[in-house]
C-alpha positions as YAML, in Angstrom:
chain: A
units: angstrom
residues:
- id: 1
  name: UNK
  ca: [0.00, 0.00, 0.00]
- id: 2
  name: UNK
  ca: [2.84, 2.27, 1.06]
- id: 3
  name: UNK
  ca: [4.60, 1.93, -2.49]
- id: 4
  name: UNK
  ca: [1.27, 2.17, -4.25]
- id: 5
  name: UNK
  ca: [0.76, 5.01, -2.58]
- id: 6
  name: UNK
  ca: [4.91, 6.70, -3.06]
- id: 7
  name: UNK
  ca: [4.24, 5.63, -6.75]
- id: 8
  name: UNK
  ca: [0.82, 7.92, -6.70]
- id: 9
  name: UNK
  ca: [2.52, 10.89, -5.55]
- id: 10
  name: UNK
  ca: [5.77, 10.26, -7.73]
- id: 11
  name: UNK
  ca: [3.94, 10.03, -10.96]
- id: 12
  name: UNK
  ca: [1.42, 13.25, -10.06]
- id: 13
  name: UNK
  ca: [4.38, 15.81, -9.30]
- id: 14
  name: UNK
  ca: [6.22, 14.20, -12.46]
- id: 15
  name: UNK
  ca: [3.15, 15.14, -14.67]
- id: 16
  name: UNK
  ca: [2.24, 18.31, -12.52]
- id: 17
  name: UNK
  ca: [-1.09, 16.95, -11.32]
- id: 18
  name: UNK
  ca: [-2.17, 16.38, -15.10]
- id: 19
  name: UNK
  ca: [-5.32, 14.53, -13.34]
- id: 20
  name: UNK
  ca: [-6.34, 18.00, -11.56]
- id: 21
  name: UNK
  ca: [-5.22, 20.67, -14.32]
- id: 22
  name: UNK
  ca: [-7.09, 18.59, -17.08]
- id: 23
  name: UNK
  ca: [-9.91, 17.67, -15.07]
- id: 24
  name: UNK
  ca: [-12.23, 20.56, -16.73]
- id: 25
  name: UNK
  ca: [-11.02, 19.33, -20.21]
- id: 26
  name: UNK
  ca: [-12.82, 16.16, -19.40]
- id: 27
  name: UNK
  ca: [-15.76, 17.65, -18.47]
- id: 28
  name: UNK
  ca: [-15.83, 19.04, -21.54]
- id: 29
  name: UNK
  ca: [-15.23, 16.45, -23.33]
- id: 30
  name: UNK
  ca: [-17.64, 14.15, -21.58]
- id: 31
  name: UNK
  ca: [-20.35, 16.29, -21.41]
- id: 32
  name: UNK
  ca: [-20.14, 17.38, -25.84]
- id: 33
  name: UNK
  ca: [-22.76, 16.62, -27.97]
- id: 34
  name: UNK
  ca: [-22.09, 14.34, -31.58]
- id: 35
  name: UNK
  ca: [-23.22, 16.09, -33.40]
- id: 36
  name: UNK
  ca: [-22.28, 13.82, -36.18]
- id: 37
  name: UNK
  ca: [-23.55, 11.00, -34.66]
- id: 38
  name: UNK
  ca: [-23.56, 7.49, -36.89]
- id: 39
  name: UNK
  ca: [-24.07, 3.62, -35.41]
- id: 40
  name: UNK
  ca: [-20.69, 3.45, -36.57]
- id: 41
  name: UNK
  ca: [-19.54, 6.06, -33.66]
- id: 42
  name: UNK
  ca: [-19.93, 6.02, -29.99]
- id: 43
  name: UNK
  ca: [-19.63, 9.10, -27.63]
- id: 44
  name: UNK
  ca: [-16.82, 9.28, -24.90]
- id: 45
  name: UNK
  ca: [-19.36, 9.36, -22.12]
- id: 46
  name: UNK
  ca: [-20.51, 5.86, -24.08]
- id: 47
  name: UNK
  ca: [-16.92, 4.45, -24.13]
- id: 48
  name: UNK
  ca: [-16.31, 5.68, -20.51]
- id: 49
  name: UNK
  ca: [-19.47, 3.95, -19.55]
- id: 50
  name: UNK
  ca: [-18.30, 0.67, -21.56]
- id: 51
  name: UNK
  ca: [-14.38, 0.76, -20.27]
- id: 52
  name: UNK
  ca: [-15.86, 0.92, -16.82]
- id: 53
  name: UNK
  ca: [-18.65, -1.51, -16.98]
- id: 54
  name: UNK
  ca: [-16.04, -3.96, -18.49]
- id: 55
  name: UNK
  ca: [-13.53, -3.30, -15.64]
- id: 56
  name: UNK
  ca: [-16.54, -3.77, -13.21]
- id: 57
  name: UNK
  ca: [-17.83, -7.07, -14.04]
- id: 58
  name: UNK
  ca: [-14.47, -8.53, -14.21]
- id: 59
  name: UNK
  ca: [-13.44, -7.15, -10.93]
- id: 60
  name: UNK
  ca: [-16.97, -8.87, -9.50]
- id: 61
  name: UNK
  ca: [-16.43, -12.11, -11.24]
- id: 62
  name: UNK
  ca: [-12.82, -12.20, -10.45]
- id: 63
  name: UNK
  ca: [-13.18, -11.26, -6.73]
- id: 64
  name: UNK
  ca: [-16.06, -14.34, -6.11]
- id: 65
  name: UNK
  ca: [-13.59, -16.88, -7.81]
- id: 66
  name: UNK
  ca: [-10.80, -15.77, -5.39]
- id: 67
  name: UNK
  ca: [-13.07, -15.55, -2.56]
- id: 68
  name: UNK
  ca: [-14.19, -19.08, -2.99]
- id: 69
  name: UNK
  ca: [-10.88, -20.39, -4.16]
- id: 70
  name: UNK
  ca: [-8.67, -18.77, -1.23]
- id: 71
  name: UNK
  ca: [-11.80, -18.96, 1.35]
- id: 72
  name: UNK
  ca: [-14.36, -22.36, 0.14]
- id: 73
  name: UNK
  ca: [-17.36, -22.72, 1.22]
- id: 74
  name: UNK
  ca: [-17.55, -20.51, 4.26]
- id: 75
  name: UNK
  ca: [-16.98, -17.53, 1.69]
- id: 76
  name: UNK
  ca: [-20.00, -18.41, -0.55]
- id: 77
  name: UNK
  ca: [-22.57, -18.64, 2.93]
- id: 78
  name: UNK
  ca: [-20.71, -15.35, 4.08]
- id: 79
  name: UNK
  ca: [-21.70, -13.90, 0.91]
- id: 80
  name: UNK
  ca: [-25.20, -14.81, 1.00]
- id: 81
  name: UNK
  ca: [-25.66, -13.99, 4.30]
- id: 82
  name: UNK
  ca: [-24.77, -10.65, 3.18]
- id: 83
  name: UNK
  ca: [-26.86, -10.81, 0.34]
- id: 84
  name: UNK
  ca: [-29.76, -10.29, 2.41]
- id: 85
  name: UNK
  ca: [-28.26, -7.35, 4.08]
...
């Protein structure tokens, strides 16, 4: 966590806080209408929605299959004990 963490800060004052200075540009790019919009073409806000979706449901499938490979069966009743919750 601690070199996650050193890496973080290392890479921000390398690129001057690019994530902070940019941050309206991405807004504004977001937020744009297509105005030349084809089925051929999605919008950024559409690929942002479809990189993190992706991400997402890997994460969620990948994090049960490690839960019930590092923890067996006790994970699964743990996790639908907490479905109910």
């Amino acid at each position: 966590v601690v070199l996650l963490i050193v890496c973080g800060l290392y890479y921000s004052f390398l690129t001057r806080f690019v994530q902070f200075r940019m941050l309206s540009s991405v807004f504004k790019i977001l937020t744009e209408k297509n105005e030349g919009h084809t089925k051929e073409h999605i919008s950024p806000f559409q690929a942002l929605m479809i990189s993190t979706a992706s991400r997402v449901g890997i994460g969620n499938i990948a994090g049960i299959s490690l839960a019930l490979a590092t923890g067996g069966a006790g994970a699964l009743f743990w996790m639908w004990v907490m479905a109910f919750f």
